[in-house]
C-alpha positions as CSV (number, residue, x, y, z in Angstrom):
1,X,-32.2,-66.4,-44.7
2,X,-33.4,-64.1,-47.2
3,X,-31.3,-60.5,-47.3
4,X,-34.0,-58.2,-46.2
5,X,-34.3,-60.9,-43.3
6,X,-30.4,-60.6,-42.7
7,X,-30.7,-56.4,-43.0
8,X,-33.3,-56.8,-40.6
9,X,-31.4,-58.5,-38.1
10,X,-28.2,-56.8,-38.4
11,X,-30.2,-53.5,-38.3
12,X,-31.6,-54.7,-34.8
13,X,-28.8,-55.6,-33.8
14,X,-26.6,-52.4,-34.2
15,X,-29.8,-51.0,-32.4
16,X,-29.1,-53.3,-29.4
17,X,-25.3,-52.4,-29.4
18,X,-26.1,-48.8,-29.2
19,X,-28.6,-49.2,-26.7
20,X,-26.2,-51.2,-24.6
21,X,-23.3,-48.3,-25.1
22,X,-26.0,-45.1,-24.3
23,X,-28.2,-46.5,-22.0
24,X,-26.8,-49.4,-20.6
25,X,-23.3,-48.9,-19.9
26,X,-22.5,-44.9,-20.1
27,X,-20.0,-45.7,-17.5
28,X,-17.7,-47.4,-20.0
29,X,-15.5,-44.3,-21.4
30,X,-14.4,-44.1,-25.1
31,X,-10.8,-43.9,-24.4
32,X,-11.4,-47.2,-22.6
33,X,-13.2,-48.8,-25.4
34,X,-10.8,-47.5,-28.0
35,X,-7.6,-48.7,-26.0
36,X,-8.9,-52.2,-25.5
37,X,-11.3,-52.7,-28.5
38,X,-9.9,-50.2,-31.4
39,X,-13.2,-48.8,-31.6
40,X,-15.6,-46.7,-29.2
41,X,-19.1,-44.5,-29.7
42,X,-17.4,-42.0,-32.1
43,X,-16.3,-44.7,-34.3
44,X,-19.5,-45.9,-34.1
45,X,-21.3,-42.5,-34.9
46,X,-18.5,-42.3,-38.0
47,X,-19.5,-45.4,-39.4
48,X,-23.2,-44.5,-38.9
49,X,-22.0,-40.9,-41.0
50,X,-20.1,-42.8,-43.7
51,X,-22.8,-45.4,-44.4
52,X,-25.8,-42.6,-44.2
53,X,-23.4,-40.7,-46.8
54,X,-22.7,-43.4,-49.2
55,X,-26.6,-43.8,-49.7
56,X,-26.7,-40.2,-50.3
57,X,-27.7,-39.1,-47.5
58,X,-25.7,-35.4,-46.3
59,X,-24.3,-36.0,-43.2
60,X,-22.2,-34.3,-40.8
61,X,-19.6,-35.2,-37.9
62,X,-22.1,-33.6,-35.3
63,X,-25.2,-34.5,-36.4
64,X,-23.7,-38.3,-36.6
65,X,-22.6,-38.4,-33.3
66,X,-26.0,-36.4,-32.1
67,X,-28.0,-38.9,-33.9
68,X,-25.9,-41.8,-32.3
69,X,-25.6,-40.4,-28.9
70,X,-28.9,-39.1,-28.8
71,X,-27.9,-35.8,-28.0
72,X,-25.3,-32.8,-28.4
73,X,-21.9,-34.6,-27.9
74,X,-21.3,-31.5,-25.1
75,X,-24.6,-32.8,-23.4
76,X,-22.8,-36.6,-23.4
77,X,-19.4,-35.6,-22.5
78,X,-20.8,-33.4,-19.4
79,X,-23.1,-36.1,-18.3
80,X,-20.8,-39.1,-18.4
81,X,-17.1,-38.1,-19.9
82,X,-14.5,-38.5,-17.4
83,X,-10.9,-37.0,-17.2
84,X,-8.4,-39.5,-19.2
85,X,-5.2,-40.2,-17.1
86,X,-1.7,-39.7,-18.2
87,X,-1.7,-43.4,-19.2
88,X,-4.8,-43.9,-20.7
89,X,-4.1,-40.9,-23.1
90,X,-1.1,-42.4,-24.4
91,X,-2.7,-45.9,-24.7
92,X,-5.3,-43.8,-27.3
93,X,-2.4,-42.6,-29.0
94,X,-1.3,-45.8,-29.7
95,X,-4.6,-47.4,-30.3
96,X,-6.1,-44.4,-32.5
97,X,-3.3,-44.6,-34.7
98,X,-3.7,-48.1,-35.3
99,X,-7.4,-48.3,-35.5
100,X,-7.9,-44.9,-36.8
101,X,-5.5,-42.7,-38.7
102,X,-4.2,-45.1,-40.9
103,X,-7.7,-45.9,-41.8
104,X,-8.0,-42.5,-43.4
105,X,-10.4,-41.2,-40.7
């Protein structure tokens, strides 16, 4: 496989994932995804921000996540955000400092 071939694919790819997490699945909550998986739609919309940045492109937190959610991240969290428990809080704590923190996030 050439590499614009492989760029192509991975590209489409990420495209499905985030279609999958947005449209999809909204149901599934980032604390959820972050306590079993180490990574949810912010890390995702990070990533997105780090990589548009290393190719020079100025990039913000917000507009990542806007760009990635496909909306305000007050518009997503109203629509589909639901109140963590006491125990899925403290799972985060745990995951976010092993996936996250020491990550230099």
């Amino acid at each position: 496989m050439d590499k614009q071939t492989q760029i192509e694919i991975e590209a489409a790819a990420f495209r499905r994932l985030r279609q999958h997490l947005i449209e999809d699945r909204p149901d599934a909550q980032n604390i959820d995804m972050m306590n079993l998986a180490g990574f949810c739609r912010n890390c995702l919309s990070r990533w997105y921000q780090e990589a548009a940045n290393d190719h020079g492109v100025e990039m913000g937190k917000d507009e990542a996540r806007e760009v990635f959610y496909g909306m305000p991240m007050a518009e997503w969290k109203a629509r589909y955000q639901t109140e963590a428990t006491e125990d899925q809080k403290a799972a985060f704590d745990v995951a976010f400092k092993e996936n996250v923190s020491d990550k230099g996030a």
